[in-house]
Structures are given as C-alpha cells and as structure tokens.
N, C-alpha and C positions, 0 to 999 in steps of 0.2 A: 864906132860900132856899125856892123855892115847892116842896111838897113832891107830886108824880107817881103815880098810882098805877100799879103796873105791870100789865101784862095775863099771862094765862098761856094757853097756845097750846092745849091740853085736846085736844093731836092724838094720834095712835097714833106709838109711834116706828119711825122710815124706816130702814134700814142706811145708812149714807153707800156711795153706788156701785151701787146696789139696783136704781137705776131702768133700767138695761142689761138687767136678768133680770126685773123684775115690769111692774107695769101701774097703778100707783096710780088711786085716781079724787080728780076735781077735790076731792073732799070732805077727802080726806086732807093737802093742799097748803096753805099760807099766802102768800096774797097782796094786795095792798093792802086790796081790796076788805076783806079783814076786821082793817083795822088798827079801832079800838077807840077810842071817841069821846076819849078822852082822850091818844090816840096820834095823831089828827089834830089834837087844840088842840096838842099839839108839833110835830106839824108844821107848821103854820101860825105859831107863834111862832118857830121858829126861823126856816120865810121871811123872816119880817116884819124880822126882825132883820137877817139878810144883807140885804135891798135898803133898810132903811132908817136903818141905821146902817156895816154893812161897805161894800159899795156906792160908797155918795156919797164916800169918801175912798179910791179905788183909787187916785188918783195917788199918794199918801202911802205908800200900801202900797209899790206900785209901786218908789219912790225909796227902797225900804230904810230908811224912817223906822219903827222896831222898837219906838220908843214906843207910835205907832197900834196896832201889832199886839195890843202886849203889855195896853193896854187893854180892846181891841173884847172880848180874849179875858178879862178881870179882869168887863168887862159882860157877855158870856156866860154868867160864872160864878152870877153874882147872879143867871141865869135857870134857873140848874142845867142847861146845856147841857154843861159842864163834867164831871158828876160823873154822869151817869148813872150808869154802870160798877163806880162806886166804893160801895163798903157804907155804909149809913146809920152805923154804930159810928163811920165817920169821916168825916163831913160829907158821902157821898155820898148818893144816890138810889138805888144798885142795885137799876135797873129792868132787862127783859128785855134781849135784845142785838135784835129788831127796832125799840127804840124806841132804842137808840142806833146802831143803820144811818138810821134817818129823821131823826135829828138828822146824820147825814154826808150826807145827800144834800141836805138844804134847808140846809145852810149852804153847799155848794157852789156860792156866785154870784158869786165873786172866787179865781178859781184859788190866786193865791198865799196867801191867809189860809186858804182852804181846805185847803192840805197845811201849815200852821202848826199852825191848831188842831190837824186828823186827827193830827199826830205828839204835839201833845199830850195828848188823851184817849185815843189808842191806845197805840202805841210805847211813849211817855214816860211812863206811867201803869200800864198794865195787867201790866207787869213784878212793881209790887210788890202788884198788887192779886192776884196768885195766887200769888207765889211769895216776897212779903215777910214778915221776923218779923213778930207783933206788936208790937216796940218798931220795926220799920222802918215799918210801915203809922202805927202814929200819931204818927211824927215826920213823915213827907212825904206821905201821902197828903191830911191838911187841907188841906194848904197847897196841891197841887195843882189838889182840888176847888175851891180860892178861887180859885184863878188867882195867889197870892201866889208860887208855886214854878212857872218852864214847863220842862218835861221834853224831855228829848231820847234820842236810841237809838243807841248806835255800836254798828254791827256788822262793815259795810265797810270793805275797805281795800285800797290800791291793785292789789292783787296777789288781791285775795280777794272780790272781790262777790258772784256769784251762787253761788259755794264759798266758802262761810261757814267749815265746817270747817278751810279750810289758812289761818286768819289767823295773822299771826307775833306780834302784841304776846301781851306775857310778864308775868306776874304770880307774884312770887317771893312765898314767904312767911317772916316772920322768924324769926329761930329761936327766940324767947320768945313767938311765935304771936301778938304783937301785932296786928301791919302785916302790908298788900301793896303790895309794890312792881312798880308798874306801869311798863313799856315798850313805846314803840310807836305807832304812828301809826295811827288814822282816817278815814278818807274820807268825804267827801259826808254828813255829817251836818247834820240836816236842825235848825234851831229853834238851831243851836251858838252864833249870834253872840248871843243872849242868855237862851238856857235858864242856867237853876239848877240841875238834876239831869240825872247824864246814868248811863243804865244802858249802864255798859261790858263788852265782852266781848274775855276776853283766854284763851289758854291759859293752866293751871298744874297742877301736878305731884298727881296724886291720889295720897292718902296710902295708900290700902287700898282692899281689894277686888280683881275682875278687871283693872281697869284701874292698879292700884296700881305707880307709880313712871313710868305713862307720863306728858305733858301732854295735856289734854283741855280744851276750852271751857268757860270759865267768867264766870258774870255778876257784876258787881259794881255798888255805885252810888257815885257819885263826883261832887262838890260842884262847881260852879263857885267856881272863889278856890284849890281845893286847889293846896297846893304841888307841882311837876312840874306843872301842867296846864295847857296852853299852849292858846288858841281862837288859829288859823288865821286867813289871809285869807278874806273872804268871796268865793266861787264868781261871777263873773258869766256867768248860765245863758241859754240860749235863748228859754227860757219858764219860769212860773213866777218873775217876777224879784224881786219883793217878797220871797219865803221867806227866811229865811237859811240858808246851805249856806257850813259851815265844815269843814276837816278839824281834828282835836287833836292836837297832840302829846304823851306821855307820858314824860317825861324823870325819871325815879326816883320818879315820882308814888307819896306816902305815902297807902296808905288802906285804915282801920280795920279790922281782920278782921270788926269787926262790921258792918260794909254789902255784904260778902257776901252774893251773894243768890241763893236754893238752896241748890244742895250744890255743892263742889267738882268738876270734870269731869263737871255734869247743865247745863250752859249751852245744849246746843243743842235739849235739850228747851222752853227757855224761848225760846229764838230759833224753832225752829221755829212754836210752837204760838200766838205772838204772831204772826208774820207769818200763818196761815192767817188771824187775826180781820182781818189790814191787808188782806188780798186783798179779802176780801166788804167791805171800809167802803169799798176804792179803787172797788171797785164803783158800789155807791151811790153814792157822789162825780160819779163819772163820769156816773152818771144823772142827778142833779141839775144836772152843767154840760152835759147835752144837751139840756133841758129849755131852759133858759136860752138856748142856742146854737138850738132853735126856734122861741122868742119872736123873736130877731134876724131870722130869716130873713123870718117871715112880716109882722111890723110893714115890714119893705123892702122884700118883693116886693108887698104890697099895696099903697106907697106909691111904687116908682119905674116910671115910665112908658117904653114904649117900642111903635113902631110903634103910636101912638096907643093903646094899652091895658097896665095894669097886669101886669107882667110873671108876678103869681100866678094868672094865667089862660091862661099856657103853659103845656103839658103837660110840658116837661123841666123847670120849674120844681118843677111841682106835685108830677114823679116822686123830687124831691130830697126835700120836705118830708112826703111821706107815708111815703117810707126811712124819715128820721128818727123820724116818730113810730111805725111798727112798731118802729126800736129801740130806743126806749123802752119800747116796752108790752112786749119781748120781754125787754126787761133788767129789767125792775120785775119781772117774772112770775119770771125766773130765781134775782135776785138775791133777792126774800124768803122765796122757796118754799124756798133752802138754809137764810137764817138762820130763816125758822120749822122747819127740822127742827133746825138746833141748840139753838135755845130748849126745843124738845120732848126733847132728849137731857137737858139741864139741868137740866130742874126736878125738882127734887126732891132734888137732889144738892147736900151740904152745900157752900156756898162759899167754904171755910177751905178744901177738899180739893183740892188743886193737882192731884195725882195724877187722881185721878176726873173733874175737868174738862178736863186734857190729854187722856187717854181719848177724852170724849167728842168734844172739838171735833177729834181727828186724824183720826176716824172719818168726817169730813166732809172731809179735804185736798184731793179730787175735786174737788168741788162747790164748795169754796170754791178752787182753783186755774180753775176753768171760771168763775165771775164775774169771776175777775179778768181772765181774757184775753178773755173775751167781751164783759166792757163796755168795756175800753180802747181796744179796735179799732174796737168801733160808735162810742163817740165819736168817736174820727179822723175815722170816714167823714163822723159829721156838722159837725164843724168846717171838714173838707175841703170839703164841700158849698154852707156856710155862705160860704168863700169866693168860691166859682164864683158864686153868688147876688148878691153883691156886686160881681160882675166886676172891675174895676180901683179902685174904693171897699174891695173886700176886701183888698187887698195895700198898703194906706195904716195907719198907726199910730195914726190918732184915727178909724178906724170899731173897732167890735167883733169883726170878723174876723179880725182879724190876731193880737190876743192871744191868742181863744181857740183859735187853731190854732198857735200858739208851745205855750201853758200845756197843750196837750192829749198832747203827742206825750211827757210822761216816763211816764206813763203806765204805758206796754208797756216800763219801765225798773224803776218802782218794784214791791216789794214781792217781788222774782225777777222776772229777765225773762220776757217770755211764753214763748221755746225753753226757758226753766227750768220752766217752769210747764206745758207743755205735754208735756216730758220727765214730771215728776212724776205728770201725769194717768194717760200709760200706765203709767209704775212703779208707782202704787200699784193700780192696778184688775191688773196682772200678778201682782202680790206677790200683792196678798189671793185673787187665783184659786189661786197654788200653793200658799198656806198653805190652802186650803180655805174661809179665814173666806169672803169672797164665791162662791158659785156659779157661776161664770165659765164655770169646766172641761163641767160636766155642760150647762150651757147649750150653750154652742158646738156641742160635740159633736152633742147633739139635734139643735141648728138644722144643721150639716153633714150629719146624716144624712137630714133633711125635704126639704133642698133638691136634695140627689142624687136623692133618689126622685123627683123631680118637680113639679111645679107640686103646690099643695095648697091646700084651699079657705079661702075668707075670710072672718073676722067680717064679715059686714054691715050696715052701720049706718044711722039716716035721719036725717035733720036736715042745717041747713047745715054743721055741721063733718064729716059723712059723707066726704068726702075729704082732707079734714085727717087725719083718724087713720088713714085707710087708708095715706098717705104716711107717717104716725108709725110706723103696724105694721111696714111695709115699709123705713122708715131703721132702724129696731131688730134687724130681720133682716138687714140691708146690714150693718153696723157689727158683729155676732158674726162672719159670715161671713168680712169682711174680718182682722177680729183672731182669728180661728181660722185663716185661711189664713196668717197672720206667724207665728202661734206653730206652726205643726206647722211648717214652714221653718225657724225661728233656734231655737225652745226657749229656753232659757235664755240665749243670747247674742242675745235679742231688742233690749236696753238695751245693746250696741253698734249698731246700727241706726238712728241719732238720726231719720235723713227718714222711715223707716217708723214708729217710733213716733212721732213730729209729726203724721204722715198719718191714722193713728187719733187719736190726742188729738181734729186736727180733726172727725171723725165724730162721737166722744162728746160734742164740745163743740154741736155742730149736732145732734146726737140731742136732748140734754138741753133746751136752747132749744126746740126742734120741740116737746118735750111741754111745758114748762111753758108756751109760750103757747097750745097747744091746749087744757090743761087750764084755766088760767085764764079764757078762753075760753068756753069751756064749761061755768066758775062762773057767767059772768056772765050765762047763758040766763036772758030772761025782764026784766031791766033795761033801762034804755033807752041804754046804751051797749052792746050786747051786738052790732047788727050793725056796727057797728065792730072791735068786739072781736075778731069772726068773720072781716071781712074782714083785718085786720093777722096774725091767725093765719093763715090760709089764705095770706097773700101768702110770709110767712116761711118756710112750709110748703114753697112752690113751691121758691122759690130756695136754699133749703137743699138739697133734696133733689138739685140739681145740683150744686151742689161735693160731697156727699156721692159721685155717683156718680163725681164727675174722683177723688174721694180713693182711691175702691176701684179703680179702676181702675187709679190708679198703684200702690197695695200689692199687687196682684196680678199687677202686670206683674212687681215687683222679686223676687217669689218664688215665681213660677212660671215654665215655661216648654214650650212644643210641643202636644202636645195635652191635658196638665194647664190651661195659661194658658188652650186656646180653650174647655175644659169649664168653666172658673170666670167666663171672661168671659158667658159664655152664661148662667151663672146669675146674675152681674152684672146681665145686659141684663133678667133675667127683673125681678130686685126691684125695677127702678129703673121698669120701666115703666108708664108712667099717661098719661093725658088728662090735657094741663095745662089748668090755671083761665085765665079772661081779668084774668091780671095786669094788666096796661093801664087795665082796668074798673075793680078794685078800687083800685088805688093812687090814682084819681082820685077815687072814694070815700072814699079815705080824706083825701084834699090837699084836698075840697073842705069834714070835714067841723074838721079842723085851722085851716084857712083862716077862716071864719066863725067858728072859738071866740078865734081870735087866739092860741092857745096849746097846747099838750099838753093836753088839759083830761080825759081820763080818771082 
C-alpha cells in the first residue's frame, strides 16, 4: 500500500457558524487552490481510476453484478483510496479529511459505485475508527482498509428515517452479560446485499446514570452469517441501480456484548457525528458527478448541429453550461473551505479521543448540513440541464442523461433530508445564539438597531469583486435582519415554525455560498483563472441575492404585520438594493471559457 503523506491546514481556527457575525479574509479559507502537490497526485489517481477502470464496466455495475463492485473496491484498496481515514496502527493511511473529501469527489464518475464505496470508507468504517475498542479496531479495521470486510450502516427504518431517535429495534441484554439480542427490522441499507459488517443501531436499556432504566440508542457491530440476521430483498431504485439497498431483519439475532460499540444509550452521538462527515463527502460526490455531467454537456453541444451551427453557440445553451460551472466553482469553494476548518479544529487532537473529535466536528453541523443541501440541489440543476441539452437524446437510456438525472435525485434523500437538514441549520445557529456560545443575539440586535436608524455608510472597495462584496455586506445584513425579525416574533417557539425556519436556512445557505466564492475568488487575484473566477463569483453573487430578498420578504410578511411589515419592508427594499451586473455578459464569459477547455478546467 503506497504510503500518502498528509498535509496540515496551518489555518487559525474558525467557530463553526462564525461566518454570519465576522468577516474572514480569503487568507483564512481552504480551497482547492491550496490542495498540496501530493493531494493533487490523489486526486488525479483516483480520476484515473474511476474512468479507467470503474467506468468501462457500468453496465456490470449497473446489472447488480456485486462481484465488480466488491473488486473495483479490493483495487481501490491496493491504492489506499480505501483507508485514508483509518490509522496507520491498522493498515490505514490516516491522512487529513480534505484528502479524503478528494478521494469522494474524483471517484464520483459512476453514481452507483460512487455511493458503494462512499458507504464503505464512511458510514461502514468511521464507526469503529472513533468509537471502536482496540481489540474492535484491529479485528475489522484491516480488513476493511483491504477491501477484505465491506461495511455497511443501519440506522433507518421504516417508521424512523430522518428521526433516527424513535427507531423500534431492541437489543436486550443477557443476564450473565454475555450476549445481545437483537430485534427488528432496517431499511434501505446501503452495500446490505453483500457487506460483511454492519454497524447496527438498536434501542436498549441503560444500566446507570440520568438515563438509567430508560431505552436509548445504541450502536453495535454485527457479522454478516450471524445467526437471527436475515439480508432482505434487494431494493429496485429509481437511480443509483447498481448500489445494493437491502433492508435486515433481526430475529433473536445473538451478538457479543463485546462488539458493542461506545457506550450503551451514547448511539446517537455516533449516528449523529458520522452522518455530519456523510453530509460534506455527499457534497464532494456531488461535485465530482457535476464535473462529469459537464464534460457531457459540452462534448454534445459542441458536436450536435442545428440550424446550420453547433448548438454551444446558442446563448440558452451556453446560459446552461456556464450555470453549471459557477456551481461547481461555488460548491468547490464551499465544500473545502468547511472541511479545511474541520481539518484545522483537528489537528492536534489525539485520535484515540472520540470525545474531543465529536466536539470538534459538531461544531461544524452548519456548514456541514449547508454542503450537503447546497450541492445536492446544484447537481439536480445540472443533471436537469444536462437533459434539456440532449433534448429527446436526453430522455433515451444509452445517452448519459438519463442516468445521471435518475442517479442524482437521492441525493436531497441521503444523509437527512435537505427539510431535515435545513431544519438543523436554523436549530443549531438558534441554540448556539441562546446558549451564548455563537454571538447571534448581540449581532442582531446591533444590526436591528443600525438599520432603524437609517441608511448608514459603506466599506468601499476597488477592484473587480467591489460589487461582489458589497452584495456579500448586504446578504449578511439581510439574513440577521430577517432571523432577528423570526426570533423577536416566535422566541422560543421559533422550531415550530418549519417554512420560516426553511426560509432562513435558505439565506444562510446563499449567505455562506456568496462568501466563499467571493472569497475564493479573491484568492485567486493575480492567476490566470482569476477573471473567471471573478466572473462565476459575481454571477452567483447576482442571483443569490434575489432569492435571498423573495426569502426575507416571505419571513417578514409571516411575522409582521400593518405598519410594522411596511417599516421592515422598507428596510428590506433598502439592503436588497444595487445596480445589477450584465449577467448575460458574464455567463457568456464564462460558457465560452468552459467551451474551449472542453471541461470544468479550474
């Protein structure tokens, strides 16, 4: 196994949530630009790998042939694509988590292998790699780094998806403290039809402490072969067809009290804190199969003719493919600038300590709940797009459209749905305001007392992103305004409110996007992708700031009312307003400069 060296991020560390109240500059941020010559030869080996050996055997995939799978994924191994994650003690690599986001994004060029592997270096793995004994770690983690053991994660079940907490399977324990006996059924478990390990989560009865005598979530790991363990029919899904998606059944299922993993009734700290890492890798995934889905577009539109000329020399063509590639540059920008601030919370911190790393990565649930709904939706768009491009070639099953607009829509399913996740965003930016930790409260307040008084003067700035960040200033001030006008309204019964808290998530989630690709942006002054850079930021800039003002406008319509609503509208009108850029100009800038490279090439 070729042995990685990792990089260390050598940033200041960010609060998770932080960027609502401060102002980072591009210097403080991690984004491609500064992946690290040895994080680009991985990313390039892992391309190379997905288009030239995953790739050529989609149909195989495709047809649920789970040999292919379970090889591609044994030859992954042999390149340590596998084991980043995993501590050198036990055959891994444990390199940072930006190079194991760039291994999920360049292996994303075959959907379904794509959420194969993802569940098995994530999900299937990262269970025991923080939360297992050391006689669990080096009985299954070898094996998994080899590709010898594929992992899988039950957490779902019919009744309990995105409430994880109200699952009904039961795990009793015996009374000579041997065994647990499991009951109960799983859903939609992903890698079931032939993983080896699966980290099961079941209620059972905590022995002591505050919670002593109730049932609480708890993790365990349980063998493929164990007796009671039943693998289910395979799932035939929409998209994504090649994956395997089994539910289990647990029928008296015996198992060990020693594969216990944690502590009794601590499960849903390991569910949680596992799924923020699946949010940002679905991220990158995402980005990787948008990447791909604009190779398609632009090899077609260059190549299919109409009205005597290639149809990537129409402008609603061109307005499709320059979309796509600002949301890429906007999701690259997003999606590393979060895991470079987790890498930056990490280091340093012992990785035996479960405790200290939950900490740190929850500290991030924001930012890591905003990649996950912010790239699963840009992909749609682009996959949607990708059809239109294809016109009736798109809606056929042997062009490339059609999959990847099947394989793209779980998407905004997996990992919590995006109203899950978008729920989450407000909850915890509300929590941390009334516990104090985040600044929230004293911000608002300010910014509602600035804006009452009146218009008030502005950074000025010069260069071509001068109106980029003026729009940045100005969603920042939108987006307090608005979530100060909900909270003096509901207070604490703000999280019954689900469409007004949605309505802010959206702001934060187009806040946060607006500045990292400004700021990224703004790294790249002086390079020669820069006025690109400038224009995809500035475009994103535009059109954000319009749904941002439909969002305040509806949170303000819901919680105000007479001459309250027409005072806040008024100051609405004031934030939102700017001389727009000649969108039109730039998108074509950008389509013609995607066009000629043949691909995303930033």
């Amino acid at each position: 196994m070729a042995t990685l060296v990792s990089a260390t991020t050598g940033k200041k560390l960010i609060p998770g949530g932080s960027f609502l109240i401060s102002n980072p500059a591009p210097s403080d941020c991690f984004f491609p630009e500064d992946f690290t010559e040895e994080q680009r030869q991985i990313a390039q080996t892992t391309a190379e790998f997905a288009a030239n050996e995953i790739v050529p055997v989609s149909d195989a995939i495709e047809a649920k042939d789970f040999s292919v799978t379970r090889r591609l994924i044994k030859e992954a191994s042999e390149l340590g694509l596998t084991s980043v994650d995993i501590p050198e003690e036990y055959g891994g690599l444990e390199m940072d988590k930006v190079t194991s986001a760039i291994v999920a994004e360049n292996i994303a060029k075959q959907g379904s292998f794509s959420v194969a592997f993802s569940a098995h270096v994530g999900i299937g793995t990262l269970p025991i790699v923080w939360y297992g004994t050391p006689e669990q770690k080096k009985r299954y983690l070898p094996k998994l780094a080899s590709g010898e053991f594929i992992g899988a994660y039950a957490l779902s079940e019919s009744t309990s998806g995105s409430d994880a907490l109200s699952a009904r399977a039961l795990a009793v324990l015996s009374e000579d403290g041997q065994t647990y006996t499991l009951n109960g059924e799983k859903m939609w478990i992903t890698n079931a039809g032939f993983a080896d390990l699966f980290t099961v989560f079941a209620r059972c009865k905590v022995a002591e402490g505050k919670d002593a005598g109730k049932e609480r979530l708890t993790a365990f790991l349980v063998e493929r072969g164990t007796p009671g363990l039943t693998i289910g029919k395979e799932e035939h899904k929409l998209g994504i067809r090649g994956s395997s998606t089994c539910p289990l059944i647990l029928t008296d299922c015996k198992v060990p009290a020693a594969n216990l993993l944690g502590e009794v009734g601590k499960g849903h700290h390991i569910a949680f804190n596992i799924l923020n890492i699946g949010r940002y890798k679905l991220g990158n995934a995402a980005i990787g199969a948008a990447k791909t889905t604009i190779g398609y577009g632009i090899r077609y539109a260059k190549e299919r003719k109409a009205f005597g000329k290639a149809i990537a020399e129409f402008g609603l063509i061109q307005e499709k493919l320059a979309n796509a590639a600002v949301g890429i540059f906007i999701g690259e920008a997003l999606s590393y600038r979060t895991v470079g601030m987790i890498d930056a919370a990490l280091e340093g911190i012992d990785q035996q300590d479960a405790v200290a790393i939950q900490k740190a990565i929850e500290d991030y649930a924001v930012e890591c709940s905003i990649v996950k709904v912010w790239d699963s939706e840009m992909l749609d768009q682009v996959v949607d797009d990708l059809v239109q491009i294809y016109g009736g070639y798109g809606y056929v099953e042997e062009y490339p459209a059609e999959r990847a607009y099947r394989d793209s829509r779980i998407n905004r399913i997996f990992e919590g749905t995006n109203e899950i996740n978008r729920l989450i965003i407000t909850g915890w930016l509300m929590k941390s305001a009334m516990s104090g930790k985040l600044a929230l409260m004293p911000a608002i307040k300010q910014l509602m007392d600035d804006v009452m008084a009146g218009p008030g003067e502005r950074e000025e700035r010069e260069g071509s992103l001068a109106d980029a960040y003026a729009l940045l200033e100005s969603a920042k001030k939108l987006t307090l305004f608005a979530a100060g006008a909900a909270t003096q309204r509901y207070m604490q019964d703000l999280s019954e409110q689900q469409e007004v808290m949605a309505a802010i998530a959206d702001m934060v989630i187009d806040l946060y996007a607006m500045e990292s690709g400004v700021l990224r942006a703004d790294k790249m002054a002086g390079k020669g992708s820069a006025v690109i850079a400038t224009a995809m930021a500035r475009i994103y800039c535009e059109t954000a700031m319009d749904r941002m003002e439909v969002s305040g406008r509806r949170i303000i319509a819901a919680v105000a009312e007479g001459d309250m609503l027409r005072t806040q509208l008024t100051i609405l009108r004031r934030l939102t307003k700017h001389d727009p850029a000649d969108a039109i100009a730039l998108r074509r800038q950008v389509a013609e400069h995607v066009i000629q490279a043949g691909r995303y090439s930033l």
